[in-house]
NUDRENKE-52179 format. One record per residue (C-alpha): residue number from 1; x, y, z. Coordinates in Angstrom, 1 decimal. Each point is the difference from the previous one (the first is absolute). Example, Ala and Ser with C-alpha at 12.3 -4.5 7.8 and 13.67 -1.06 7.14 Angstrom:
BEGIN
- 1/12.3/-4.5/7.8
- 2/1.4/3.4/-0.7
end
This chain:
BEGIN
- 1/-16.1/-15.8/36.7
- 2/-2.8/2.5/-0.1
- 3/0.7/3.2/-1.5
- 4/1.6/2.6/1.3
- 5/-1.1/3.8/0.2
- 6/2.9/1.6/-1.9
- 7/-1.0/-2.6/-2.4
- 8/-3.4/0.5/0.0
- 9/0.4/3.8/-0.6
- 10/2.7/-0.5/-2.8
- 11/-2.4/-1.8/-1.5
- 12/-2.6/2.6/0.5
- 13/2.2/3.0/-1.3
- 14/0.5/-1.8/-3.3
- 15/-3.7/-0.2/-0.2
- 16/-0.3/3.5/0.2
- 17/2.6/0.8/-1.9
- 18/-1.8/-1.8/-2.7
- 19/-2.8/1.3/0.3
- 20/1.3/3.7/0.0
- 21/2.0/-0.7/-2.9
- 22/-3.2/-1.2/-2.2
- 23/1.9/-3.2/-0.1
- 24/-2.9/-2.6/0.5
- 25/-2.3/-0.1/-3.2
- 26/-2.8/-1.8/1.8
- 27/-1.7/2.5/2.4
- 28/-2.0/3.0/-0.9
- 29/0.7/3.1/1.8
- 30/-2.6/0.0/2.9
- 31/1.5/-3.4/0.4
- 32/3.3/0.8/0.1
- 33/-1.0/3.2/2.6
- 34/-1.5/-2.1/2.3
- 35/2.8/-2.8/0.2
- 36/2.6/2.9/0.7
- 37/-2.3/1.2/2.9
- 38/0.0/-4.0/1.2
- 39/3.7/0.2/0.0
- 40/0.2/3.0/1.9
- 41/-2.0/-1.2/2.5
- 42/1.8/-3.0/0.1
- 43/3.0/1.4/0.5
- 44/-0.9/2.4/3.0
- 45/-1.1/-3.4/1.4
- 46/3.3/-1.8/-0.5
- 47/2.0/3.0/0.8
- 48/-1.9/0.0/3.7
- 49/1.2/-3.8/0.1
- 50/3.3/0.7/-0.5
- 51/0.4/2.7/2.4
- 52/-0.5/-2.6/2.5
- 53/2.5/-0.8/2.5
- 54/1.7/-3.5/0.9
- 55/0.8/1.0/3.9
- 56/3.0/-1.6/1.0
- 57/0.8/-0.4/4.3
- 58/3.6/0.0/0.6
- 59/0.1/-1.8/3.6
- 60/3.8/-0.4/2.1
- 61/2.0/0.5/3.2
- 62/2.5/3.2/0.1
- 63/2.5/-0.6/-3.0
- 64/-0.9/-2.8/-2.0
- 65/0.6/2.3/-2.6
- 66/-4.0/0.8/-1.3
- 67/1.1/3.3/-1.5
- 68/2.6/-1.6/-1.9
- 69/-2.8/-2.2/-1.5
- 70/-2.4/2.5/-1.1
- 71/2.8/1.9/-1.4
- 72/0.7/-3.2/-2.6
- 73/-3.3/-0.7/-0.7
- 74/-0.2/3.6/-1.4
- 75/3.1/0.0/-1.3
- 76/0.6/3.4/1.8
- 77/0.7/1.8/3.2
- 78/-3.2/0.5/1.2
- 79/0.0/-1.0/3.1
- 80/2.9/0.7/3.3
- 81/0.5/-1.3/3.2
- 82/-0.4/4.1/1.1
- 83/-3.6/-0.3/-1.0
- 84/-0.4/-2.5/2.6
- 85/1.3/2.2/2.5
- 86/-2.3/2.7/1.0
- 87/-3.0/-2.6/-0.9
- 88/0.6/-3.3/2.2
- 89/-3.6/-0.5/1.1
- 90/-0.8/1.1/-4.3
- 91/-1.2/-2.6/-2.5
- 92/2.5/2.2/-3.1
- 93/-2.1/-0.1/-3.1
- 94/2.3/0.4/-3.2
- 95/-2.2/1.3/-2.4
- 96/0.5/1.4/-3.8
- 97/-0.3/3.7/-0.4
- 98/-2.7/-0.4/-2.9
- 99/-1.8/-2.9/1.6
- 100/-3.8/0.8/1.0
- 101/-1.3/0.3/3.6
- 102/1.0/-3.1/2.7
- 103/-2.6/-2.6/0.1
- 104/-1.7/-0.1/3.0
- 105/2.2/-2.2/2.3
- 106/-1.5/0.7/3.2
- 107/3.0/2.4/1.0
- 108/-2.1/2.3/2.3
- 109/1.0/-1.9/3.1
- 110/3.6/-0.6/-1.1
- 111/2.7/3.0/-0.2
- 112/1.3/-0.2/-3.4
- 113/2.4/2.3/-2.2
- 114/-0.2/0.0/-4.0
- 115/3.6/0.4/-2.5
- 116/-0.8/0.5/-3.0
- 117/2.7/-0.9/-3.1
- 118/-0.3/-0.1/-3.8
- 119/1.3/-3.1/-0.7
- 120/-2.6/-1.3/-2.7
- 121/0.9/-3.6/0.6
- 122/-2.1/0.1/3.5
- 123/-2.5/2.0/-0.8
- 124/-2.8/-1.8/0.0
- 125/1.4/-2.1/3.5
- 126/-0.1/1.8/3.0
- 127/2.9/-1.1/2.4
- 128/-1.2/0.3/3.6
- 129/3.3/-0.4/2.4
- 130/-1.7/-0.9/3.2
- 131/1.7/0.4/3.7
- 132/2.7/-2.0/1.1
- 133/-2.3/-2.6/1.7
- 134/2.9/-0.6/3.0
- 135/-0.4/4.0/0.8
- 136/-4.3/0.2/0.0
- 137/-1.6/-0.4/3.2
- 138/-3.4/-0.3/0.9
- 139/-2.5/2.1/-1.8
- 140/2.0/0.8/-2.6
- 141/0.3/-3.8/-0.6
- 142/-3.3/-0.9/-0.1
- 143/-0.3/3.0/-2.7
- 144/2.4/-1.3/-2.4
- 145/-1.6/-3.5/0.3
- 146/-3.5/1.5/-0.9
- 147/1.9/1.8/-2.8
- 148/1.3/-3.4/-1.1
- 149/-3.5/-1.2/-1.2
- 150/-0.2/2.5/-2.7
- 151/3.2/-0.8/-2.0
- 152/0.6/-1.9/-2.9
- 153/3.5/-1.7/1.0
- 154/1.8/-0.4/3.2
- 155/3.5/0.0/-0.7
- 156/1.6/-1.1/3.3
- 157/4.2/0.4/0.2
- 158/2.0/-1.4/1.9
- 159/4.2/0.1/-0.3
- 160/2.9/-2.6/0.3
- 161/0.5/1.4/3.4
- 162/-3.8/0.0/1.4
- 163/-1.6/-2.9/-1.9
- 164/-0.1/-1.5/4.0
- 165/-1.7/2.9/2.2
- 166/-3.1/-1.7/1.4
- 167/-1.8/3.9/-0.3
- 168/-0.2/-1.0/-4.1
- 169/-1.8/-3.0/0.6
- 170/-2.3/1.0/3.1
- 171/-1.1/3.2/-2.5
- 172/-0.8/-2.0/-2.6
- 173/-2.0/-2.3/2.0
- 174/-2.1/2.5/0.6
- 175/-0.2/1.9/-3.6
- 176/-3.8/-0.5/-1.3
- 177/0.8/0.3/-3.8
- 178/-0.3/-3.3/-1.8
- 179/2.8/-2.2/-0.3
- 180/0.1/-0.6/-3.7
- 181/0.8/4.2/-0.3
- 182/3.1/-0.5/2.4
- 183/3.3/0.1/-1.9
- 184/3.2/-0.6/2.4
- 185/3.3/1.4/-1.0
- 186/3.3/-0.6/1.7
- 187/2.3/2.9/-0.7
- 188/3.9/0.4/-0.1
- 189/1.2/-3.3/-0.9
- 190/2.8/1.7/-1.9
- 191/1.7/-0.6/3.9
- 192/-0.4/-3.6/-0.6
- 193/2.5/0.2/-3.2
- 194/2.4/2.7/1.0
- 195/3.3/-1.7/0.6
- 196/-1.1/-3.6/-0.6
- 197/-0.4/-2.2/-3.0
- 198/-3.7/-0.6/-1.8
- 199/0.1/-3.3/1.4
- 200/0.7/0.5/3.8
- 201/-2.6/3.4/-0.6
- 202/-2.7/-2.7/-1.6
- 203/-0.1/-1.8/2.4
- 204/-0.1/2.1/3.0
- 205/-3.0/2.1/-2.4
- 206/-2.1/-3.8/0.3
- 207/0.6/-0.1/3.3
- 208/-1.3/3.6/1.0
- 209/-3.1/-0.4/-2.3
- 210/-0.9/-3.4/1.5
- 211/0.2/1.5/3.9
- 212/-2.3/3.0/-1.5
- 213/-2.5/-2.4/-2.1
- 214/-0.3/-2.1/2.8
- 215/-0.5/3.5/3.1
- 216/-2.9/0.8/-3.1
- 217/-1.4/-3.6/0.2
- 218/-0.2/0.4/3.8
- 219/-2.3/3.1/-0.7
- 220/-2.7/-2.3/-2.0
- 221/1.2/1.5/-3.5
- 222/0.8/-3.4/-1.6
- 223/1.8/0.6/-3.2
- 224/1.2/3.7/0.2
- 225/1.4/2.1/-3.2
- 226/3.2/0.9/0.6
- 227/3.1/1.9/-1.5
- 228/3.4/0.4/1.1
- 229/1.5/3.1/-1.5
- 230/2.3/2.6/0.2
- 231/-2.0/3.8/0.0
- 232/3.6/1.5/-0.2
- 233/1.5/-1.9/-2.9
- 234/-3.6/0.3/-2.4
- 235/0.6/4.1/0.6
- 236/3.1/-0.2/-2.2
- 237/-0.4/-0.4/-3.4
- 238/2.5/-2.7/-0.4
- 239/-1.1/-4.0/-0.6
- 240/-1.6/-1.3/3.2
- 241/1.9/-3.1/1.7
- 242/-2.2/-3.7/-0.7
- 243/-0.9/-0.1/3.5
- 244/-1.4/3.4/0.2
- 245/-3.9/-0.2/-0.6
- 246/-0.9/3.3/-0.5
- 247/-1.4/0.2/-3.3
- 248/-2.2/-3.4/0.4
- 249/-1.7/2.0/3.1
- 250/-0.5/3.3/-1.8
- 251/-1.4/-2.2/-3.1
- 252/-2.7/-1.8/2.7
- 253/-1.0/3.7/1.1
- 254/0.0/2.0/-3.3
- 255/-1.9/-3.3/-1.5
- 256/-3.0/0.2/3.1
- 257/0.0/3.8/-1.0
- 258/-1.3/-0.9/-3.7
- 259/-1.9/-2.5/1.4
- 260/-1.9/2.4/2.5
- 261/-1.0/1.8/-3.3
- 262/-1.2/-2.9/-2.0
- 263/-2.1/-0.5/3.3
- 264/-1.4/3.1/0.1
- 265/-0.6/0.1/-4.0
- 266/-1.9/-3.3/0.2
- 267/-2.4/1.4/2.9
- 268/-0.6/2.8/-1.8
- 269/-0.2/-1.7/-3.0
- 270/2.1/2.2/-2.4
- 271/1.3/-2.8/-1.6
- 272/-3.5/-0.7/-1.3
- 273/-0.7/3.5/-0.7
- 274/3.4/0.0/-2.0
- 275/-0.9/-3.4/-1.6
- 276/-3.1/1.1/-1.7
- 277/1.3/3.5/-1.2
- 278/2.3/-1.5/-1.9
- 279/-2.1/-3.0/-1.0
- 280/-1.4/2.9/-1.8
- 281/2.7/-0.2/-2.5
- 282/-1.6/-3.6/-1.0
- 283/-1.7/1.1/-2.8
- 284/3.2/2.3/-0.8
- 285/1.9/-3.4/-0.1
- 286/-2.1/-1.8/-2.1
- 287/-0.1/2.9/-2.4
- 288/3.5/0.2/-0.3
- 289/0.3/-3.8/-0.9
- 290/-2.0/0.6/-2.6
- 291/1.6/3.3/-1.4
- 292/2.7/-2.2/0.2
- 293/-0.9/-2.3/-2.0
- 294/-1.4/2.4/-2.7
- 295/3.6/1.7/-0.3
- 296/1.8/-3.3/-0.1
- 297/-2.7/-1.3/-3.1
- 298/0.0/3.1/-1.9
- 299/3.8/0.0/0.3
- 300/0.1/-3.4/-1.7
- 301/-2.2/0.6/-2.8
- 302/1.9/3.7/-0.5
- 303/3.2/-2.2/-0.3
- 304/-1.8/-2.8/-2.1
- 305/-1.3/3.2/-2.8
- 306/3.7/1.7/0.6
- 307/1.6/-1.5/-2.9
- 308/-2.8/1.3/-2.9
- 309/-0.2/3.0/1.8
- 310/3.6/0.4/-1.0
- 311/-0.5/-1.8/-3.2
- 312/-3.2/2.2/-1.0
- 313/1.8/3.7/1.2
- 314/2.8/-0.9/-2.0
- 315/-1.9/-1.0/-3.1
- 316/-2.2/3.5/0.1
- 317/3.2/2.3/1.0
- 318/2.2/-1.5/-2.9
- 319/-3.1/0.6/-2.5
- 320/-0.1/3.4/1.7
- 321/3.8/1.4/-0.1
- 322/-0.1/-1.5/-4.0
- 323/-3.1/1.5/-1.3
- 324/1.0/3.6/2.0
- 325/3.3/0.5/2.0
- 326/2.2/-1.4/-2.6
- 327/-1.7/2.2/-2.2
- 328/0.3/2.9/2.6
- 329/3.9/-1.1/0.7
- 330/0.9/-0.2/-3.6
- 331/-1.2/3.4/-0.8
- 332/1.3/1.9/3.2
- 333/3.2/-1.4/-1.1
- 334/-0.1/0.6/-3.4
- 335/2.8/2.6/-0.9
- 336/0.5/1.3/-3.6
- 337/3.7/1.5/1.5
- 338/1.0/-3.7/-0.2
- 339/0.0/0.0/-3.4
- 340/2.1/2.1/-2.7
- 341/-0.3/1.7/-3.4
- 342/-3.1/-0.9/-1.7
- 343/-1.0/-3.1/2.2
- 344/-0.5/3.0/2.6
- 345/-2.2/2.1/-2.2
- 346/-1.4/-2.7/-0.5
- 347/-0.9/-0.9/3.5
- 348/-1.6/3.6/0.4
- 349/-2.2/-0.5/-2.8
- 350/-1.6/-3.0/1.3
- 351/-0.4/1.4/3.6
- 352/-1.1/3.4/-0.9
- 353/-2.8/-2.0/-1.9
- 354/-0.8/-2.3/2.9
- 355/-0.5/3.1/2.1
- 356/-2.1/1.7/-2.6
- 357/-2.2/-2.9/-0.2
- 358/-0.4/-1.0/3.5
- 359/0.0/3.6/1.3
- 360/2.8/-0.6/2.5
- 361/3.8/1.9/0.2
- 362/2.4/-2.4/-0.3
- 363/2.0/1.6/3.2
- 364/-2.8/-0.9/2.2
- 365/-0.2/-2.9/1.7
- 366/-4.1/-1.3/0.5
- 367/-0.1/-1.6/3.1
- 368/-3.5/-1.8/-0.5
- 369/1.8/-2.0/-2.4
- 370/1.9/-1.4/2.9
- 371/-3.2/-1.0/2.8
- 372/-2.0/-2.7/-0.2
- 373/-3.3/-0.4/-1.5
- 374/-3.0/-1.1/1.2
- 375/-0.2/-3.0/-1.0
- 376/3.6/-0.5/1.4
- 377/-1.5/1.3/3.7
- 378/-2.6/-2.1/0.1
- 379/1.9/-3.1/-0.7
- 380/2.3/1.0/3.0
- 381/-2.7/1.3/2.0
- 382/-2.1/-2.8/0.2
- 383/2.3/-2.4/1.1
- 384/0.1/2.6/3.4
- 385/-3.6/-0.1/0.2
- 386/-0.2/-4.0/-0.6
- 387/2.2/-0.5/3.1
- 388/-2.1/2.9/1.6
- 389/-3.7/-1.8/-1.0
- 390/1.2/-3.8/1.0
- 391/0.9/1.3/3.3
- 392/-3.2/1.6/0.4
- 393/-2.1/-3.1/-0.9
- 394/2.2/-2.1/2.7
- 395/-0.9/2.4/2.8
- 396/-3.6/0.0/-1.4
- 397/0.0/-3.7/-0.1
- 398/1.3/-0.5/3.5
- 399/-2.6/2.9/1.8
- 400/3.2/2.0/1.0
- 401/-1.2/3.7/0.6
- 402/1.0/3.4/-1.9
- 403/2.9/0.8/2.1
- 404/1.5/-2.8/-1.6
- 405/-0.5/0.9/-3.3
- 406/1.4/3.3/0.8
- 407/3.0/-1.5/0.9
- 408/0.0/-2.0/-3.4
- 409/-0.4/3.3/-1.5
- 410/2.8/1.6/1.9
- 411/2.4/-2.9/-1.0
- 412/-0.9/-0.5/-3.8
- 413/-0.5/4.1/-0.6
- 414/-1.2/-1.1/-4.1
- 415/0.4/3.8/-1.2
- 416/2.7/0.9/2.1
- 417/1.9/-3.0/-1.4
- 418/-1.1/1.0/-3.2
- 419/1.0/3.7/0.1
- 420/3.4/-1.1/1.2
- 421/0.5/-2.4/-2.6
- 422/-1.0/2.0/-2.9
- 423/2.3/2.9/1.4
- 424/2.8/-2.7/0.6
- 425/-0.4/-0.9/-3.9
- 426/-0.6/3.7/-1.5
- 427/3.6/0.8/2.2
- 428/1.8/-3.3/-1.6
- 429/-1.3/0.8/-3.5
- 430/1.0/3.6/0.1
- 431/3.6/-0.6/1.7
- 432/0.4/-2.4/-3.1
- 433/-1.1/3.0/-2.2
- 434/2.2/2.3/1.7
- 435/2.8/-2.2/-0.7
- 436/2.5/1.6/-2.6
- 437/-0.3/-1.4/-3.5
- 438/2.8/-1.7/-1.6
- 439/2.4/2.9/-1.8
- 440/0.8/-2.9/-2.8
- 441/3.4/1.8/-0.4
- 442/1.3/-2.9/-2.7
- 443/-2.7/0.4/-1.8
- 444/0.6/4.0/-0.4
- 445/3.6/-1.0/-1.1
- 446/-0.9/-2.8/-2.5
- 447/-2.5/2.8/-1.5
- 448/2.8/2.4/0.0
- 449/2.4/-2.2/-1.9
- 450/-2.6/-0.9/-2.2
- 451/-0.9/3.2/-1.2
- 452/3.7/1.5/-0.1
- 453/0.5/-3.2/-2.3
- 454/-2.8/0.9/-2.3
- 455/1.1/3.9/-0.2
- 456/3.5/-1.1/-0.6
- 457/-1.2/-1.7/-3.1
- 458/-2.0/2.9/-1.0
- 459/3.1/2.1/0.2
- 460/1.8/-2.2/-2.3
- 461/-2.8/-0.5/-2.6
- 462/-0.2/3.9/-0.7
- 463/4.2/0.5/0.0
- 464/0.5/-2.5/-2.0
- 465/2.7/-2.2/-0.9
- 466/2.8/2.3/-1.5
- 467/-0.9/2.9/2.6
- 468/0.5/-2.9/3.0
- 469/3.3/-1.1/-1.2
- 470/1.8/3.1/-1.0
- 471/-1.1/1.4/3.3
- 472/1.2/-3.3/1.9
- 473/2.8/0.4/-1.9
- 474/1.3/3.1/0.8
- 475/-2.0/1.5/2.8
- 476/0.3/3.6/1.1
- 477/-2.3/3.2/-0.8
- 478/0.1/0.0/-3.7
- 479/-1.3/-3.2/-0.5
- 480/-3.0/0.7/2.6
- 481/-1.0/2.6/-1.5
- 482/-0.2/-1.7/-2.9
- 483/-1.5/-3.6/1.0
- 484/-2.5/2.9/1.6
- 485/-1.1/1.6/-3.4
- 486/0.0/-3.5/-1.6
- 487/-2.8/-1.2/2.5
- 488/-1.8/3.0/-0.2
- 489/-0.1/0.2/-3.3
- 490/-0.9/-3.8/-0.6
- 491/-2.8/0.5/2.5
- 492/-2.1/2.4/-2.2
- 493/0.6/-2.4/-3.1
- 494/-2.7/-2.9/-0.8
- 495/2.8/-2.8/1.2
- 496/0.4/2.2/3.4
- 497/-3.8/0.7/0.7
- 498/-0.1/-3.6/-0.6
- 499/2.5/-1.0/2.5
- 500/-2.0/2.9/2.9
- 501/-3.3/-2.2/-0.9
- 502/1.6/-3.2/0.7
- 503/1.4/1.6/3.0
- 504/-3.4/1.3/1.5
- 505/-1.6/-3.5/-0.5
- 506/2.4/-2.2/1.4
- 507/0.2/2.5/3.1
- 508/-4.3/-0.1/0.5
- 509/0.8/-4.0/-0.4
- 510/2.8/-0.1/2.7
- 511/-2.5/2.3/2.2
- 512/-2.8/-2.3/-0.9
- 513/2.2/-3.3/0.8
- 514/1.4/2.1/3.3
- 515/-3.6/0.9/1.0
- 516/-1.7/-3.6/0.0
- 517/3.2/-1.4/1.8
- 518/-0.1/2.3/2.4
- 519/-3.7/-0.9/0.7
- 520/0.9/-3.3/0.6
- 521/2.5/0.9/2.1
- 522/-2.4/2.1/1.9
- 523/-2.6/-3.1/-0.1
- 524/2.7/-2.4/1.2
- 525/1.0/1.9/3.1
- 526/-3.5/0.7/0.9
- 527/-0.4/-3.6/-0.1
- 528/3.3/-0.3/2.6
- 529/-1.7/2.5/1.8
- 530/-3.7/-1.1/0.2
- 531/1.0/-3.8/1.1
- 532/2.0/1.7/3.0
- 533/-2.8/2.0/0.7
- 534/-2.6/-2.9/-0.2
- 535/2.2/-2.0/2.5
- 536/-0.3/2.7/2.4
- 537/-3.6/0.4/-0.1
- 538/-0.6/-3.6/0.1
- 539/2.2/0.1/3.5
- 540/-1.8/3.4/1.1
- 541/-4.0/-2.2/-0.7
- 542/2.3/-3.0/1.6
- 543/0.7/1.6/3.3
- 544/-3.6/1.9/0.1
- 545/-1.3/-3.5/0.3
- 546/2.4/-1.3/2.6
- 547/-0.7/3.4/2.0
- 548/-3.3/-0.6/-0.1
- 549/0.3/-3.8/1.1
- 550/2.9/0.9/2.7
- 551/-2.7/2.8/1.4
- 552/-2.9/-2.8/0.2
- 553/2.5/-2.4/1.8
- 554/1.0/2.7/2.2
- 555/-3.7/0.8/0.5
- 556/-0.2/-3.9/1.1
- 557/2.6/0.1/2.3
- 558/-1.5/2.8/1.9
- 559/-2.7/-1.6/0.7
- 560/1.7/-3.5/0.7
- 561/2.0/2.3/2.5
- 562/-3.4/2.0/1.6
- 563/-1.5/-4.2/0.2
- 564/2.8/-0.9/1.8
- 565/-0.3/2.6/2.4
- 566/-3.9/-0.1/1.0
- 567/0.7/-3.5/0.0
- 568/2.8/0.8/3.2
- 569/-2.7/2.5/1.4
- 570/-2.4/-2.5/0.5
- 571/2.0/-2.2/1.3
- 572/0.5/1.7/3.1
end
């Protein structure tokens, strides 16, 4: 079936709204200025068309029920038998309140009385309730068969009751409008059901509707359209009995109304005009196919190079977070307070020289220790750009214009990507940093005992044998004082100043011995911590690259999506 005006403009308004939204890549801008003044022109044109009226001529004796009718077909009271009263020479036009002016339907010479009503389902029909043709009398009857010529449909009713008054029949004979635009309708054949079963009220229905068929035949109308129905049941809103025929006949008149506009669009040729706006959008089409094509090809060598991408960022950041952030890590956590007695002078010896020499405090933490270098960027960077660069060469190749490209630009966003991932991987590195170092608790208590060991022995070398055992003897303040003046006294001899040398050494051994193991324990949880840390970068440059892959197919489905849709435009 040909196409529709609400169609037509639906189509049209997504055109525009493309072309507002800078959403076509393939037209420059005095292009794109002049199609939106085509499609405003267009649709003045199709908005005149569809102002248009289907005139519908109501045509029956005194209470067939014609009011009831129009009333269902609008699916609203528009219409009373108290309009008819004041007005029974009037053709009653039933107009909507925001409908244009009334075609010219030769009314001068014909009284006639307009109602307007807002129901939207009518209003592009005008309903034209003509006089009972039993009550008009001569002028007035050779008015409303003039006025007859310049309707669209001629719906003549009838009613269970008058289907058989030989007025009906000698009117129509004389009606001028062509046959083919007669509909018949015989009205209140509820009567025939009330009471009775559906078989008895069948076949009584046959009956009537042969007798009226054949009084039509009489009139030269050979195969006549007809519809038995019941106006008052199709006003309720219930389910309408199988006989009733209602909505078949409103379907035939609502269908002839769309058909009147495809008429008028094909005489004024709108379709054509609306055909070759949008065949505009050819080149749009093609275009897209091919940007199609360059996403769907770059996305398959981007997952083809995916895996030594990963392979090559993790070979570069482990080199980097060995050579400097363990380095970094291992001296940020290096704490002398987790050492004791001389292992902890020890510890500020060696870091008070490591400050000296690399002029750094050893409270402050330098953060360029922790960011990547260059060579690190541009190992990172340039995959961003290689993605970036292939898709430019495709568009190149395929003679797709800068607008594309833009869009490439917008999807990949190389720096952008890159600032984010450097920031994502200075933030990882630095919460690992931030992390609190082990305290190393059983270490501090296995230096403890050690050295409280060692002094014990001490203490016993310089007391002495005899002093020891006379005071664990018989222990009380006596003997103290004495063991006291015994080690005191043995200190400043040669054997005592022996024992305080042996002393001192074995204590700058045990600091020593304490100082390298806790450097390794230092090295070893660095270690821990650096392979954590390397996992999570490796997912961080891991999910970069799926972002950027998930952006490109989104990027491809947009377009698939726009494709699809011109492709629906220009079919209408």
């Amino acid at each position: 079936m040909t196409t529709t005006i609400p169609q037509i403009k639906e189509g049209l308004a997504q055109f525009k709204d493309l072309l507002q939204r800078e959403a076509l890549f393939s037209f420059s801008t005095q292009e794109k200025e002049a199609l939106l003044k085509g499609l405003g022109e267009l649709g003045q044109k199709l908005s005149a068309v569809e102002a248009s009226f289907l005139t519908i001529g109501i045509l029956g004796g005194t209470g067939v029920g014609k009011s009831t009718i129009m009333n269902a077909l609008a699916g609203a009271e528009i219409a009373s038998t108290s309009h008819r009263r004041p007005h029974t020479d009037h053709v009653l036009i039933y107009k909507h309140e925001e409908a244009g002016p009334l075609p010219a339907l030769e009314l001068e010479n014909l009284p006639w009385h307009v109602i307007t009503h807002k129901q939207d389902s009518v209003k592009h029909v005008l309903l034209c309730d003509l006089p009972d043709f039993d009550s008009l009398l001569g002028e007035h009857r050779d008015r409303a068969i003039r006025f007859m010529e310049h309707l669209d449909f001629l719906v003549w009713v009838t009613s269970l009751e008058k289907y058989g008054d030989s007025r009906f029949y000698e009117f129509l004979q004389t009606a001028p409008k062509a046959k083919q635009n007669f509909i018949f309708v015989m009205n209140k054949i509820d009567l025939l059901f009330e009471g009775k079963q559906q078989e008895s009220g069948y076949k009584e229905l046959n009956r009537a509707v042969d007798t009226f068929k054949t009084h039509i035949r009489d009139q030269g109308i050979d195969d006549p359209l007809l519809y038995t129905l019941s106006s008052q049941e199709a006003k309720g809103t219930g389910d309408l009995s199988h006989w009733n025929q209602f909505f078949a006949f409103k379907h035939h008149l609502f269908l002839h109304r769309d058909m009147k506009q495809v008429m008028a669009i094909k005489t004024a040729n709108l379709e054509v005009e609306a055909e070759n706006l949008l065949s505009s959008l050819q080149a749009e089409t093609e275009n897209l196919k091919k940007f199609i094509a360059v996403l769907k090809e770059s996305a398959e060598d981007f997952a083809t190079h995916r895996p030594s991408w990963v392979q090559a960022g993790q070979e570069v950041m482990d080199s980097w977070l060995n050579n400097r952030v363990k380095a970094g890590i291992m001296r940020h956590h290096a704490d002398p307070s987790r050492l004791v007695g001389p292992g902890y002078g020890i510890a500020l010896l060696f870091h008070a020289f490591r400050g000296r020499s690399d002029g750094t405090s050893e409270n402050s933490l330098d953060l360029s220790l922790f960011k990547p270098p260059e060579e690190i960027i541009l190992s990172y960077r340039k995959r961003f750009q290689w993605a970036e660069e292939r898709l430019r060469h495709l568009i190149h190749r395929e003679n797709l214009g800068m607008p594309f490209e833009e869009q490439v630009n917008e999807t990949i966003r190389a720096e952008a990507r890159f600032d984010a991932l450097g920031e994502r991987f200075l933030q990882a590195v630095l919460s690992f940093v931030a992390r609190p170092a082990p305290t190393f608790k059983l270490f501090k208590i296995y230096q403890t005992v050690f050295y409280a060991v060692l002094f014990a022995f001490f203490l016993f070398a310089v007391g002495g044998e005899r002093a020891w055992l006379d005071f664990l003897s018989s222990p009380g303040p006596a003997k103290s004082l004495q063991l006291l003046v015994t080690m005191i006294h043995t200190l400043f001899s040669t054997k005592g100043l022996s024992a305080l040398a042996s002393y001192a050494l074995l204590n700058l051994f045990l600091g020593f011995s304490f100082y390298r193991r806790y450097q390794s324990l230092l090295l070893r949880a660095g270690e821990k911590a650096l392979g954590a840390l390397s996992i999570a970068i490796s997912g961080i440059w891991e999910e970069n690259l799926d972002e950027l892959l998930s952006d490109m197919e989104a990027l491809k489905q947009e377009m698939a999506s726009r494709l699809e849709a011109l492709s629906t435009m220009r079919r209408l």
